[in-house]
Residue, then its C-alpha position, 0 to 999 in steps of 0.5 A: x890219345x891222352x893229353x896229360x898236360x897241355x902240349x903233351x900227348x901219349x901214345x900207345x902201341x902194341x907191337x905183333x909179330x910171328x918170328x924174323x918178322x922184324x918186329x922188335x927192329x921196328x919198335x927200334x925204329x919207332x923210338x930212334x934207338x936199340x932198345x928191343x934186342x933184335x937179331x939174325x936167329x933161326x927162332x924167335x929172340x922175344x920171349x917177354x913182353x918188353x916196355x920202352x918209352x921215349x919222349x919226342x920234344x916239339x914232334x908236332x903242333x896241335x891248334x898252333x901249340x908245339x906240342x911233345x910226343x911220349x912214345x911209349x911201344x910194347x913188344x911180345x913174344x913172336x906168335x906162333x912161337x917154337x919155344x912158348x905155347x900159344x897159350x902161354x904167349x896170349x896170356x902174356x900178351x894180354x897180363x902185360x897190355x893191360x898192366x902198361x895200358x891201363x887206359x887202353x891201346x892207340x895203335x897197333x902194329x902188325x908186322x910181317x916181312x916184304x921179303x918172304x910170302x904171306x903164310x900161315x903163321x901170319x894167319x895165326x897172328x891175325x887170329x890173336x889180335x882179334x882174340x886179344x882185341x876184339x874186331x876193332x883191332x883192325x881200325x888201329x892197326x898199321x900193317x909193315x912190312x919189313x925187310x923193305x930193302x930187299x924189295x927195293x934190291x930187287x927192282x919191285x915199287x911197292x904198287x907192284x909188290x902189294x898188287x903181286x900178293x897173296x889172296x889172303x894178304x890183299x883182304x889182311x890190307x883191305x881189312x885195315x882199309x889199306x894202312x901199310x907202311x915199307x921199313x927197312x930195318x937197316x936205316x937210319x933214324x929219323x932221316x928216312x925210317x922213325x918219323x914217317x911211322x911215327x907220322x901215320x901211327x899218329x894219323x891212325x889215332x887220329x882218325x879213330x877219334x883218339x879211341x883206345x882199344x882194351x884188352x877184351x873183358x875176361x881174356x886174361x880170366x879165361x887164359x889163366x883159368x884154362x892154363x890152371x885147368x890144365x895144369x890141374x889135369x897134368x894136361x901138357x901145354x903143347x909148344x907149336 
């Protein structure tokens, strides 16, 4: 984590997500307001990486200094996506990460849903954050789980829910040493929802040592060397 001034620290964080998974409602919850266009659709609403930032005057105190929190939250295109080809979606990703995090990513936040079962486009969400990232993505990483309400409707503590899982979930939250967090995209911040994720991304940096994570060197070469060839050879990219 930066600290560009005394009392100032940066925060970076990559937003991934396969579509309706919320994603773009919880980079609105991270910043307290509407800034990522969000809505019911049967496919994906990203289409472009997208970079909001927010200051959080007095957010916490470091060695007894009150010290300002920059929020600054990428959101992507929904992955695997109907409507954009994998690859175009990877090299979107990794062009825009390492244009606006020049200095690397502090976190990154894994999106899924609470609310439908853990699937194979999820898989494949995994898949690109250790492509783009390399494996230390997953000592930054906060898997939410959105959609939270619905659990809650239904009875369920989220003990149960996480223990009543798929196989291939239960090893996606070990492998990110069980960081987890429930949103309900529908509440109101920062009473219930901003601060508390917020509070953990924060733990997250905190414990890796304030680490940053890079763009793995030659991802954007390769992916716009492989769409150059293909384009070359009238090779169609094919949409998922």
């Amino acid at each position: 984590m930066d600290q560009t001034e005394q009392g100032l620290l940066c925060l970076n964080v990559l937003l991934l997500g396969r579509p309706q998974a919320g994603k773009s409602a919880t980079g609105n919850t991270l910043l307290g307001s509407y800034e990522f266009q969000s809505r019911l659709s049967p496919g994906a609403v990203t289409r472009e990486c997208r970079l909001c930032w927010k200051t959080f005057p007095g957010f916490l105190r470091r060695q007894g200094v009150e010290t300002t929190l920059r929020l600054r939250v990428l959101d992507t295109p929904a992955y695997p996506n109907c409507l954009l080809s994998s690859e175009r979606v990877k090299q979107d990703v990794a062009t825009a990460a390492e244009k606006v995090f020049p200095e690397g990513v502090h976190a990154v936040v894994l999106v899924t849903r609470a609310d439908v079962p853990f699937c194979q486009d999820d898989c494949q969400l995994v898949h690109l954050a250790e492509e783009l990232l390399g494996p230390a993505w997953r000592s930054h990483t906060l898997l939410v789980l959105s959609h939270s309400d619905s659990v809650s409707r239904a009875g369920v503590r989220s003990e149960e829910y996480l223990g009543l899982a798929s196989g291939a979930f239960q090893a996606l939250l070990e492998s990110v040493d069980h960081r987890y967090h429930f949103v309900d995209n529908s509440a109101a911040w920062p009473q219930t929802e901003g601060r508390p994720l917020l509070e953990k991304l924060l733990r997250i940096s905190s414990q890796s040592k304030y680490s940053r994570l890079q763009i793995k060197p030659g991802r954007v070469n390769d992916l716009s060397k492989r769409q150059q060839e293909r384009l070359t050879h009238n090779e169609p990219i094919h949409l998922l």
